[in-house]
PDB file of N, CA, C, O and CB in Angstrom:
ATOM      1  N   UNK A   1      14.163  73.921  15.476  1.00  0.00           N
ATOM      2  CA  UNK A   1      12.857  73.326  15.217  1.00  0.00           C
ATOM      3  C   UNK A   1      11.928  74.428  14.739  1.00  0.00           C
ATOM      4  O   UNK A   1      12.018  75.591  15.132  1.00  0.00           O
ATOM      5  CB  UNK A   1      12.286  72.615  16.489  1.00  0.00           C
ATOM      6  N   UNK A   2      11.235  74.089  14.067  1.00  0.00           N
ATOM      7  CA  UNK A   2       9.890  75.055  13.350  1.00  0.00           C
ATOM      8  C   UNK A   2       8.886  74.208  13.102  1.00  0.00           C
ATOM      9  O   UNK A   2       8.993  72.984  13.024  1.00  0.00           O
ATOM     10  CB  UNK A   2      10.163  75.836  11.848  1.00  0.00           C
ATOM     11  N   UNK A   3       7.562  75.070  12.932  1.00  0.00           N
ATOM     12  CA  UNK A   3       6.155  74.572  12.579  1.00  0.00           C
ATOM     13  C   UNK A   3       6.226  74.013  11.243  1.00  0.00           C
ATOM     14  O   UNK A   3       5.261  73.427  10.751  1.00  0.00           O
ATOM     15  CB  UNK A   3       5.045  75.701  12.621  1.00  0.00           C
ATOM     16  N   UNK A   4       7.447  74.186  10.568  1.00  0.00           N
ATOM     17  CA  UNK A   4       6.701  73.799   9.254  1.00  0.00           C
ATOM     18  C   UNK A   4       7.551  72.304   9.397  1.00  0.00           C
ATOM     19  O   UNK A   4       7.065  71.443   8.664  1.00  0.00           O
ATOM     20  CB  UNK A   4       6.994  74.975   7.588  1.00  0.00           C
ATOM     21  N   UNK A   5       8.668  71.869  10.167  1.00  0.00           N
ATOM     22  CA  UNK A   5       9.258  70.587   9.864  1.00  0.00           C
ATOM     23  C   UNK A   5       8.419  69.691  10.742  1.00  0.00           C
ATOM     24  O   UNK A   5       8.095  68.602  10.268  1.00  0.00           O
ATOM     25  CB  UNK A   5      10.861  70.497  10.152  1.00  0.00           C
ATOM     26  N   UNK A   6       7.897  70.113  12.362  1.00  0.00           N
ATOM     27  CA  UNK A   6       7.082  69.224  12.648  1.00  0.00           C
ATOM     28  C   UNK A   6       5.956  69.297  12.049  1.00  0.00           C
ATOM     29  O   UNK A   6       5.443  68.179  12.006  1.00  0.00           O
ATOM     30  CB  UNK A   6       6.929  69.150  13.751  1.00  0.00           C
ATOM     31  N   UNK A   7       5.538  69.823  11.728  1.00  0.00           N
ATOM     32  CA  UNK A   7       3.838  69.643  11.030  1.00  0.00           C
ATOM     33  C   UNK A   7       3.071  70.462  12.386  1.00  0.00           C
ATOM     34  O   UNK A   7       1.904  70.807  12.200  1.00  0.00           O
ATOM     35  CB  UNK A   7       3.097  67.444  10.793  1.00  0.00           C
ATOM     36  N   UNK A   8       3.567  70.705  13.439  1.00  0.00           N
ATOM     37  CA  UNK A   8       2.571  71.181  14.132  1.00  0.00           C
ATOM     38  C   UNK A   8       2.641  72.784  13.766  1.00  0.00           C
ATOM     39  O   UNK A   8       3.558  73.312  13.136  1.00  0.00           O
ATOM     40  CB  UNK A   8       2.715  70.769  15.673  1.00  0.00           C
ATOM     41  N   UNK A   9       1.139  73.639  14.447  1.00  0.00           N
ATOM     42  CA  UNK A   9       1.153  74.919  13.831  1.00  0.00           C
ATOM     43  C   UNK A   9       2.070  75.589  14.817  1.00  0.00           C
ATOM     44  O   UNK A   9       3.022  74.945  15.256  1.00  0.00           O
ATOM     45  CB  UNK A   9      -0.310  75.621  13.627  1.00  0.00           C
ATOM     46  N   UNK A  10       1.870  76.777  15.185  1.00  0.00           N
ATOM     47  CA  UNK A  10       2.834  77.078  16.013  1.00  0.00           C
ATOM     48  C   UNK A  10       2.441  77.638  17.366  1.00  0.00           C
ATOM     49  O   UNK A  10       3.261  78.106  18.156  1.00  0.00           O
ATOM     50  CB  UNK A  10       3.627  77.896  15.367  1.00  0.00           C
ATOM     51  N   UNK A  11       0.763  77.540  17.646  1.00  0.00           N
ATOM     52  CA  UNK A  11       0.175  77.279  18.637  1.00  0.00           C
ATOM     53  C   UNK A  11       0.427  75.911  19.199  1.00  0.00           C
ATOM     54  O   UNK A  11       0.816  75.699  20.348  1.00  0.00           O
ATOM     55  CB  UNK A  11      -1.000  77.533  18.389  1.00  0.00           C
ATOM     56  N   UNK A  12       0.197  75.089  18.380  1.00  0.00           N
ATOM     57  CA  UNK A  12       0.604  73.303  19.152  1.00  0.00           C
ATOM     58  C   UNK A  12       2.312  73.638  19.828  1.00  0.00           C
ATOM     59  O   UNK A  12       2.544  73.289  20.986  1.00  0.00           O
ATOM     60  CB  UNK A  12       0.767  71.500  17.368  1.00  0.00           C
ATOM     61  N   UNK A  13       3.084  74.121  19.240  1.00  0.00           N
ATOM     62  CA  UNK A  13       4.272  73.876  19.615  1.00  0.00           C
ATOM     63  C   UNK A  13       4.557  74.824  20.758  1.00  0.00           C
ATOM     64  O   UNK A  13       5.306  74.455  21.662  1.00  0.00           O
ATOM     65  CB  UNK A  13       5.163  73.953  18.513  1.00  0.00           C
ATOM     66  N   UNK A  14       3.962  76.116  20.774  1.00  0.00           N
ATOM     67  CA  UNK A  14       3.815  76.764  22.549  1.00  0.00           C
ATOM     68  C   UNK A  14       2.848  75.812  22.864  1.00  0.00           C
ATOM     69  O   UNK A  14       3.506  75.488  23.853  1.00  0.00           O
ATOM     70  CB  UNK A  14       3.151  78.621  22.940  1.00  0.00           C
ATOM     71  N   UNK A  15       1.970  75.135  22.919  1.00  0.00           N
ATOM     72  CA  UNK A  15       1.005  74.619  24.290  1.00  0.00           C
ATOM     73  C   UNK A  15       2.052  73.223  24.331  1.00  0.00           C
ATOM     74  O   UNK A  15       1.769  72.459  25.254  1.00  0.00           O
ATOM     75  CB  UNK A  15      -1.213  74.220  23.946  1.00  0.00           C
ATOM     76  N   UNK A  16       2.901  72.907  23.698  1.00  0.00           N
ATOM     77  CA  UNK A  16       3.985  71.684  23.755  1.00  0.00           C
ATOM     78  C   UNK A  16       4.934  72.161  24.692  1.00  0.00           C
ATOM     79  O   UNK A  16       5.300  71.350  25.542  1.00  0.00           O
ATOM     80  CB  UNK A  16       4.771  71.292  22.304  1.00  0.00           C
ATOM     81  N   UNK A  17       5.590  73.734  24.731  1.00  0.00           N
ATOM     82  CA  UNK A  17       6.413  74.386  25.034  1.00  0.00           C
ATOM     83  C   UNK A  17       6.227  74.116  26.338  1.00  0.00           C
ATOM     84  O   UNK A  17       7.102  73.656  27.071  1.00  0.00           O
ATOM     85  CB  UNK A  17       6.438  75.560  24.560  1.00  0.00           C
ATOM     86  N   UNK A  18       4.952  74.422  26.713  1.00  0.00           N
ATOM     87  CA  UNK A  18       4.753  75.215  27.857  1.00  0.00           C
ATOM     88  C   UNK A  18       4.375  73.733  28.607  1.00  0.00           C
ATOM     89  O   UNK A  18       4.330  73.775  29.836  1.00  0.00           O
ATOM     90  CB  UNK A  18       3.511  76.631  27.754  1.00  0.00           C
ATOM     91  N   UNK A  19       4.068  72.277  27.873  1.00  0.00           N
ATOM     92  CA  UNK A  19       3.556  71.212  28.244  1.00  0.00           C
ATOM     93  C   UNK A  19       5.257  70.920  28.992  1.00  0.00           C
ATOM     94  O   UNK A  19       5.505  71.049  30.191  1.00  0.00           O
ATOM     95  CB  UNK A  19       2.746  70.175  26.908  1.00  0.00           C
ATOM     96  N   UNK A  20       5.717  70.732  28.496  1.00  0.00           N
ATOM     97  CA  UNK A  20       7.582  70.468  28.374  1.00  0.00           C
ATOM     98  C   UNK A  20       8.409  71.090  29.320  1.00  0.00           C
ATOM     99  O   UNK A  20       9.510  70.657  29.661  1.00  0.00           O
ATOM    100  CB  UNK A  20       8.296  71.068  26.990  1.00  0.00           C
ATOM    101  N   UNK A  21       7.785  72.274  29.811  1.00  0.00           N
ATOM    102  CA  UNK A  21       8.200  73.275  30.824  1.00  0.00           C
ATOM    103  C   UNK A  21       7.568  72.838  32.369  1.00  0.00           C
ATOM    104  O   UNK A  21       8.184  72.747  33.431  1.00  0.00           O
ATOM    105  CB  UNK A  21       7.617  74.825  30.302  1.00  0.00           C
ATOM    106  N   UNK A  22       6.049  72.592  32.078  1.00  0.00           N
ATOM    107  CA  UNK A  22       5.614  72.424  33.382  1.00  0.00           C
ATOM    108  C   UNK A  22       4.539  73.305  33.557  1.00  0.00           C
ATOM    109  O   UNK A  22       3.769  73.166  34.508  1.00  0.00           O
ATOM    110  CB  UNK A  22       6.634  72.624  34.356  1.00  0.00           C
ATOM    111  N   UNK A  23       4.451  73.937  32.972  1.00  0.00           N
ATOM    112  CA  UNK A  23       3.234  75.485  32.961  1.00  0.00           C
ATOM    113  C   UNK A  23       2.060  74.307  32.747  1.00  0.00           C
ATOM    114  O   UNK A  23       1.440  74.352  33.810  1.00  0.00           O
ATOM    115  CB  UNK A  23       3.379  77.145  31.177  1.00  0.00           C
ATOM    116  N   UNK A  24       1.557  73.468  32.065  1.00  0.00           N
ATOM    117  CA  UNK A  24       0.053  73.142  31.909  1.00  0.00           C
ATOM    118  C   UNK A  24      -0.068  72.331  32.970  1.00  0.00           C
ATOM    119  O   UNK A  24       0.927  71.740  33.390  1.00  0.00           O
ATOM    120  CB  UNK A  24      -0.462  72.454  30.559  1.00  0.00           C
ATOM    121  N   UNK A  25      -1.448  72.161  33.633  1.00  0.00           N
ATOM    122  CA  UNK A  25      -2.112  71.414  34.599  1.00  0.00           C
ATOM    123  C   UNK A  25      -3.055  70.720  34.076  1.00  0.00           C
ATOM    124  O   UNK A  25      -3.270  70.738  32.864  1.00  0.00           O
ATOM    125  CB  UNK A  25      -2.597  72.099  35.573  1.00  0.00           C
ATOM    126  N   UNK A  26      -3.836  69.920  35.034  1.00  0.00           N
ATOM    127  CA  UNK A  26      -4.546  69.271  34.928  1.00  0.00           C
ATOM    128  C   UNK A  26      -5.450  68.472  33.476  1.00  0.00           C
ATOM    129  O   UNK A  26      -5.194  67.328  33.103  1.00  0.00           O
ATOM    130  CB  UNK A  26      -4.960  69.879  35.664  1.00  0.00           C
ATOM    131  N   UNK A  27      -6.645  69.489  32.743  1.00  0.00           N
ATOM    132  CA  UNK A  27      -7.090  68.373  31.311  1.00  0.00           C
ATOM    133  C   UNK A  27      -6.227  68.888  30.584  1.00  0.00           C
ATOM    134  O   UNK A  27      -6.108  68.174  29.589  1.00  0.00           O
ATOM    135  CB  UNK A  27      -8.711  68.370  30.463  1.00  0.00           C
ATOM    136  N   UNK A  28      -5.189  70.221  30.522  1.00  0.00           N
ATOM    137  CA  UNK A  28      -4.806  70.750  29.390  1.00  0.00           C
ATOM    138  C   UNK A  28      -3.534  69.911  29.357  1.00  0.00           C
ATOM    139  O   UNK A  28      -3.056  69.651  28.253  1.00  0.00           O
ATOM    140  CB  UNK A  28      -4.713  72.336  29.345  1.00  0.00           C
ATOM    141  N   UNK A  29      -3.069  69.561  30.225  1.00  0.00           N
ATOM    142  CA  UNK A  29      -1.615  68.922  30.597  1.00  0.00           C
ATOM    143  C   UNK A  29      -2.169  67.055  30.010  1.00  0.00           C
ATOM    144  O   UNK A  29      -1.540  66.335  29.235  1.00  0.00           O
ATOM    145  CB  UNK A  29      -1.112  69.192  32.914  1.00  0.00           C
ATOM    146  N   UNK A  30      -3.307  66.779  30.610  1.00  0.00           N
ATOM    147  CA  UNK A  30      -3.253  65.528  30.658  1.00  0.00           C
ATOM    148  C   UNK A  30      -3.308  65.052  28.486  1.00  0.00           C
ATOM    149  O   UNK A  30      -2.733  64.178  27.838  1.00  0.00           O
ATOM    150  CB  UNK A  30      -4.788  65.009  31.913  1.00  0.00           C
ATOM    151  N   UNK A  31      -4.394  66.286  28.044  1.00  0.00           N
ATOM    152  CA  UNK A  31      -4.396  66.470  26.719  1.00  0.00           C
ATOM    153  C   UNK A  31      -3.182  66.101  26.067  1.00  0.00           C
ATOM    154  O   UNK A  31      -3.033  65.015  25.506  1.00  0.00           O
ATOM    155  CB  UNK A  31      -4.698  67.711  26.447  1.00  0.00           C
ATOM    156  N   UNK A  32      -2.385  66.919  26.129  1.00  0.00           N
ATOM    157  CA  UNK A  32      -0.826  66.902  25.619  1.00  0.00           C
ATOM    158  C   UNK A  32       0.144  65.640  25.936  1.00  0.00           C
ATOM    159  O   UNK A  32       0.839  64.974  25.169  1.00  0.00           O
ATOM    160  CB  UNK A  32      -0.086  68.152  26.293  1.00  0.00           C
ATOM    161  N   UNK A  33      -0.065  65.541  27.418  1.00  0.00           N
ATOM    162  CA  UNK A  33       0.321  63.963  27.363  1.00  0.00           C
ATOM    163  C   UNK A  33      -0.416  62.990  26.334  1.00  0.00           C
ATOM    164  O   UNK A  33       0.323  62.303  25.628  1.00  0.00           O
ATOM    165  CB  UNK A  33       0.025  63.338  28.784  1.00  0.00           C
ATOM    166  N   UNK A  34      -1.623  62.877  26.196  1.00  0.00           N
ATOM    167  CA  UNK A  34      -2.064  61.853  25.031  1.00  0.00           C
ATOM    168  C   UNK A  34      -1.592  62.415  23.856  1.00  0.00           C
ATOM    169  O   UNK A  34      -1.383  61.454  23.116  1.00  0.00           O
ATOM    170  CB  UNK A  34      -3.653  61.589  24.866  1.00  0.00           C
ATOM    171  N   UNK A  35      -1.355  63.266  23.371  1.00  0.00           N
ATOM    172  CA  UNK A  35      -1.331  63.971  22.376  1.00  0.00           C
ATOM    173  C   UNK A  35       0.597  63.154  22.107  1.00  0.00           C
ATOM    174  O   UNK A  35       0.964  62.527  21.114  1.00  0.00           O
ATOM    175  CB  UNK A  35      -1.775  65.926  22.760  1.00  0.00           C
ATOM    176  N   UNK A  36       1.109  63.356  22.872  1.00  0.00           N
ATOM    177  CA  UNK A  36       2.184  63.066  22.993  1.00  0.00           C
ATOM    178  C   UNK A  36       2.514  61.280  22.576  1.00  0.00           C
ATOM    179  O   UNK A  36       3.224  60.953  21.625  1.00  0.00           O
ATOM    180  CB  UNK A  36       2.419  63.582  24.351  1.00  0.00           C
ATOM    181  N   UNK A  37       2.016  60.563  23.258  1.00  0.00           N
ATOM    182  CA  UNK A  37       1.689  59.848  23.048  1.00  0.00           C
ATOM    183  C   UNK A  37       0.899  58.857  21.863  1.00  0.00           C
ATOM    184  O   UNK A  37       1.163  57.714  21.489  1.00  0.00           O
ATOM    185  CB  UNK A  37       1.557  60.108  23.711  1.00  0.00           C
ATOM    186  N   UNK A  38       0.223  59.455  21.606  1.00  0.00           N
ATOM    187  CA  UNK A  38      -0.695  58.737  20.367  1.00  0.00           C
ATOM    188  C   UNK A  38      -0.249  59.585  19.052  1.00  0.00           C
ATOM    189  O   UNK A  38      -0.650  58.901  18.111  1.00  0.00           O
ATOM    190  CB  UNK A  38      -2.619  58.896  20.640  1.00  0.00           C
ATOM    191  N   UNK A  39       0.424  60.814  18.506  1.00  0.00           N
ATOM    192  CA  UNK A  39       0.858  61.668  17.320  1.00  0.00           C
ATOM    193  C   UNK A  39       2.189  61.233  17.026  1.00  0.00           C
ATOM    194  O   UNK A  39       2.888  61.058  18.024  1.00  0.00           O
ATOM    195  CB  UNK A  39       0.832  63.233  17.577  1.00  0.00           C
ATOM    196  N   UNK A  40       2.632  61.050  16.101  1.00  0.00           N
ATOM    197  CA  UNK A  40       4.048  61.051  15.851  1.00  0.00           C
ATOM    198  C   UNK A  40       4.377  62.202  15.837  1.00  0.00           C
ATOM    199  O   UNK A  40       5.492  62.470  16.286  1.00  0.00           O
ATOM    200  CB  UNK A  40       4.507  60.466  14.768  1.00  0.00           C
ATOM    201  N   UNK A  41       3.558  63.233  15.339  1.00  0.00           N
ATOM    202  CA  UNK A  41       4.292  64.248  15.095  1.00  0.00           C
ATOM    203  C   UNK A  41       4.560  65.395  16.557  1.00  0.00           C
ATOM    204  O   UNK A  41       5.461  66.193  16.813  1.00  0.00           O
ATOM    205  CB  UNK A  41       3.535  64.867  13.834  1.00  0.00           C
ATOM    206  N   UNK A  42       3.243  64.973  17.320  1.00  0.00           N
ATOM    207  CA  UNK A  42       3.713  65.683  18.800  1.00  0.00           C
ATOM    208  C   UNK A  42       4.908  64.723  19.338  1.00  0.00           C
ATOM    209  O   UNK A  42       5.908  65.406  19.555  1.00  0.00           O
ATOM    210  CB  UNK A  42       2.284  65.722  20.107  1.00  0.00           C
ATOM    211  N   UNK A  43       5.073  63.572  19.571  1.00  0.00           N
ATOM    212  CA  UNK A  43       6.201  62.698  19.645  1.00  0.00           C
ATOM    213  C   UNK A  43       7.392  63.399  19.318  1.00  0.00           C
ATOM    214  O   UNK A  43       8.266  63.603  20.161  1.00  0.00           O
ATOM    215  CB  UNK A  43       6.062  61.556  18.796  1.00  0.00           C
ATOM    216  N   UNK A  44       7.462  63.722  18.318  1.00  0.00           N
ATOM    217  CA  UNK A  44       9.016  63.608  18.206  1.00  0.00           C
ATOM    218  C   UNK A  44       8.800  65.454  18.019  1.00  0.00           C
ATOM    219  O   UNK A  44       9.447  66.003  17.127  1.00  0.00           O
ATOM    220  CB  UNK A  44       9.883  62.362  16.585  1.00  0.00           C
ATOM    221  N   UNK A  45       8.166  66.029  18.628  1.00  0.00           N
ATOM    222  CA  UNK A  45       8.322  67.718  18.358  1.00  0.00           C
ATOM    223  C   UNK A  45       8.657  67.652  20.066  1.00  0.00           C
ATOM    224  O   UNK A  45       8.783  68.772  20.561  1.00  0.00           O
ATOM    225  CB  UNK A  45       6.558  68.922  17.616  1.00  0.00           C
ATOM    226  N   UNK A  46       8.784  66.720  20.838  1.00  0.00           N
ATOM    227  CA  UNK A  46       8.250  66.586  22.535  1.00  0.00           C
ATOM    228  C   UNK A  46      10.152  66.118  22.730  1.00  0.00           C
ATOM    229  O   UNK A  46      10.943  66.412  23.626  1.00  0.00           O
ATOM    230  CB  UNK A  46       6.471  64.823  23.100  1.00  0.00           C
ATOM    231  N   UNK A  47      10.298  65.462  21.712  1.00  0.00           N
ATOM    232  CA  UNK A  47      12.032  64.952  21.905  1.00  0.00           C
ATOM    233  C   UNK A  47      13.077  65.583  21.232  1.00  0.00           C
ATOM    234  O   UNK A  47      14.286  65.383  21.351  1.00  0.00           O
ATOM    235  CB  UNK A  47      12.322  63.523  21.430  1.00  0.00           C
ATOM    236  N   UNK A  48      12.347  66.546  20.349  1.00  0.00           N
ATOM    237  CA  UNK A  48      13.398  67.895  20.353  1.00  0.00           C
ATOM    238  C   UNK A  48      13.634  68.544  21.350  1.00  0.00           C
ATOM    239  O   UNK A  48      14.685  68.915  21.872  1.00  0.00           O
ATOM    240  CB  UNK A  48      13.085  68.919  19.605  1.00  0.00           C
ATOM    241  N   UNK A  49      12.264  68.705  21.670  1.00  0.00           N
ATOM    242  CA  UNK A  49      12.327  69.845  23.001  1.00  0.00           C
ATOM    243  C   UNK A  49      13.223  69.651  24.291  1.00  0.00           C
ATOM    244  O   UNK A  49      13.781  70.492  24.995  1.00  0.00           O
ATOM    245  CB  UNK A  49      10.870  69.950  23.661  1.00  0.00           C
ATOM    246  N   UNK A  50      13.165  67.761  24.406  1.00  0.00           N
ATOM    247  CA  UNK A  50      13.506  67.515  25.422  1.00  0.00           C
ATOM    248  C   UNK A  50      15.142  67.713  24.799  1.00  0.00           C
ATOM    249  O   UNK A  50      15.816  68.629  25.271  1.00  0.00           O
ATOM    250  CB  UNK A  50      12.843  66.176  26.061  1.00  0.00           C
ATOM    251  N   UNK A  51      15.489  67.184  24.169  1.00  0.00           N
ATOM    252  CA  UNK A  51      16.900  67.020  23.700  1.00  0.00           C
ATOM    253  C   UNK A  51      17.732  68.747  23.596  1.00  0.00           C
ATOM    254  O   UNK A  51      18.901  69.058  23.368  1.00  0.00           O
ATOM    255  CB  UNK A  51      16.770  66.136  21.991  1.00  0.00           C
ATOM    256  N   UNK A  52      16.557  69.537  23.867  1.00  0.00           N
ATOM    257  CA  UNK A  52      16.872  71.637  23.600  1.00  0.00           C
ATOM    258  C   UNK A  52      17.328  71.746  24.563  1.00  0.00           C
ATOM    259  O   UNK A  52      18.435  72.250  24.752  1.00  0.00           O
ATOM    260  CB  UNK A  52      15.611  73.018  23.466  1.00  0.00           C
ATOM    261  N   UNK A  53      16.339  71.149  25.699  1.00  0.00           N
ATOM    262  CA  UNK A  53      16.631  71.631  26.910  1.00  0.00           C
ATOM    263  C   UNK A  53      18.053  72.128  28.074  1.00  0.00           C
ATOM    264  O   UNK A  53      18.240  73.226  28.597  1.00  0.00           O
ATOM    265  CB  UNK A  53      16.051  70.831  27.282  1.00  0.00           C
ATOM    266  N   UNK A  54      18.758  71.043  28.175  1.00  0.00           N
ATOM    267  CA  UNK A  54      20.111  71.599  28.748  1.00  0.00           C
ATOM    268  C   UNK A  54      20.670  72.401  27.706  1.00  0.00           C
ATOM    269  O   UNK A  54      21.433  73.217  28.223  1.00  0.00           O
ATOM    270  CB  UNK A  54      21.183  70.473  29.185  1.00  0.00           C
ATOM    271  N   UNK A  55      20.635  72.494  26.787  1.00  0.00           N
ATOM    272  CA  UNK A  55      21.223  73.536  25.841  1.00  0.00           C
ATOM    273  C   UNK A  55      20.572  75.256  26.224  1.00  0.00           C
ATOM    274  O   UNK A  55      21.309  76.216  26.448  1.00  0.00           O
ATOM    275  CB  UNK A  55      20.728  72.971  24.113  1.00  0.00           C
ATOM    276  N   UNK A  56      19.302  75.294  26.221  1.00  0.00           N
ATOM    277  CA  UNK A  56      18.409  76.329  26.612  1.00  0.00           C
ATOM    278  C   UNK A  56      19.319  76.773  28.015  1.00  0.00           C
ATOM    279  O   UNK A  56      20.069  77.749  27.992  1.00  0.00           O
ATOM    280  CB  UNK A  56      16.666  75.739  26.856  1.00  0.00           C
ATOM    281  N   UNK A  57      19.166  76.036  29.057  1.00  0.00           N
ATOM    282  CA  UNK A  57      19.087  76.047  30.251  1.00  0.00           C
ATOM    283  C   UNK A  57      20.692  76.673  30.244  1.00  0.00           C
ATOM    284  O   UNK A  57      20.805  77.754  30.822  1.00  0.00           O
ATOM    285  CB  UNK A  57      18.610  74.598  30.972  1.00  0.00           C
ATOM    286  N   UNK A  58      21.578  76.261  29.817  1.00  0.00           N
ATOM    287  CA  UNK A  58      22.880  76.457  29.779  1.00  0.00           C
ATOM    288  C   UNK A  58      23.260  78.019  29.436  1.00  0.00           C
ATOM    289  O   UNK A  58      23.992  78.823  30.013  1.00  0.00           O
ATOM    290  CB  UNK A  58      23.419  75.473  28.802  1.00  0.00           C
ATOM    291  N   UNK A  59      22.436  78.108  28.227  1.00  0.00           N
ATOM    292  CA  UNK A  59      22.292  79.950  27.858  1.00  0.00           C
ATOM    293  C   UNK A  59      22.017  80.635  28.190  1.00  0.00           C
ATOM    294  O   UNK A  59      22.518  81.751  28.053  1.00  0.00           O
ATOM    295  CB  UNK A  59      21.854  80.538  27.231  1.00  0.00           C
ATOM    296  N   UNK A  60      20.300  80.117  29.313  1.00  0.00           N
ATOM    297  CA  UNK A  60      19.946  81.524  30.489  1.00  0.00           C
ATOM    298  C   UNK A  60      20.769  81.297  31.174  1.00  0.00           C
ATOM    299  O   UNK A  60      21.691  81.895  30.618  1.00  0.00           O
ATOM    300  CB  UNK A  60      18.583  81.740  31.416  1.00  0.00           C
ATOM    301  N   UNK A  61      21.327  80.689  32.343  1.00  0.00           N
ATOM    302  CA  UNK A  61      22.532  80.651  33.151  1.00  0.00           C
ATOM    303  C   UNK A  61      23.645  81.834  32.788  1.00  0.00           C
ATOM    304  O   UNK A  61      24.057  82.856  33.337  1.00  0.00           O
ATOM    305  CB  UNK A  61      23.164  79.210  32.951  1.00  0.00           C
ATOM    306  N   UNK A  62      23.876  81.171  31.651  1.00  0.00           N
ATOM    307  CA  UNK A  62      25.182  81.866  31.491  1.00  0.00           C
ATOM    308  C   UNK A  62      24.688  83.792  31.236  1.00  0.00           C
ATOM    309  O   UNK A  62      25.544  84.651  31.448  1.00  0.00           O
ATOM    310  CB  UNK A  62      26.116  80.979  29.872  1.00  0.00           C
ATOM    311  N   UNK A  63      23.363  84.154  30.815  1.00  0.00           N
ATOM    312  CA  UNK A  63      22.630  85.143  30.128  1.00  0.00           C
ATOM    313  C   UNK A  63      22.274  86.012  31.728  1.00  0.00           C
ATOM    314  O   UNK A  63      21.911  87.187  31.689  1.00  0.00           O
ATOM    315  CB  UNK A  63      21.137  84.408  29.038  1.00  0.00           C
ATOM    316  N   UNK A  64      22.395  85.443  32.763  1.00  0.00           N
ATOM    317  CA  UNK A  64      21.909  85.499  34.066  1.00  0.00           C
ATOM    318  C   UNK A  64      23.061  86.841  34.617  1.00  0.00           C
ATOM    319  O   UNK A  64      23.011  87.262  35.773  1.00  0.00           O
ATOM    320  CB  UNK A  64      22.010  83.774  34.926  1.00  0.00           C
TER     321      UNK A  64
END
C-alpha cells in the first residue's frame, strides 16, 4: 500500500496506522473512526491494513 494508490497523504495513513494499532484515544480515535466510515478512501486504506495485519504480526514473531 502507498499514499499515492489510496489517495491518502502519508500523514493520514500513520494517524490510520496508528488508528488500526490502537495507539489513538479518545477525539483523535473517535475522528478516524468517522473518517473511516464516511471516506471511501480511508475505508478501504483501513481494510488493507486490516487484511496486513497477521501478515505483519507473523514477521515480528518470527524477527523476535
Amino acid at each position: 500500500m502507498n499514499g499515492e494508490w489510496t489517495g491518502l497523504t502519508w500523514d493520514e495513513l500513520d494517524r490510520l496506522a496508528d488508528y488500526t494499532a490502537g495507539a489513538l484515544t479518545g477525539a483523535e480515535a473517535d475522528e478516524v473512526a468517522r473518517l473511516i466510515h464516511t471516506d471511501d478512501r480511508w475505508a478501504a486504506a483501513h481494510a488493507e491494513l486490516l487484511a496486513a495485519q497477521p501478515a505483519v504480526s507473523a514477521a515480528l514473531r518470527s524477527a523476535a
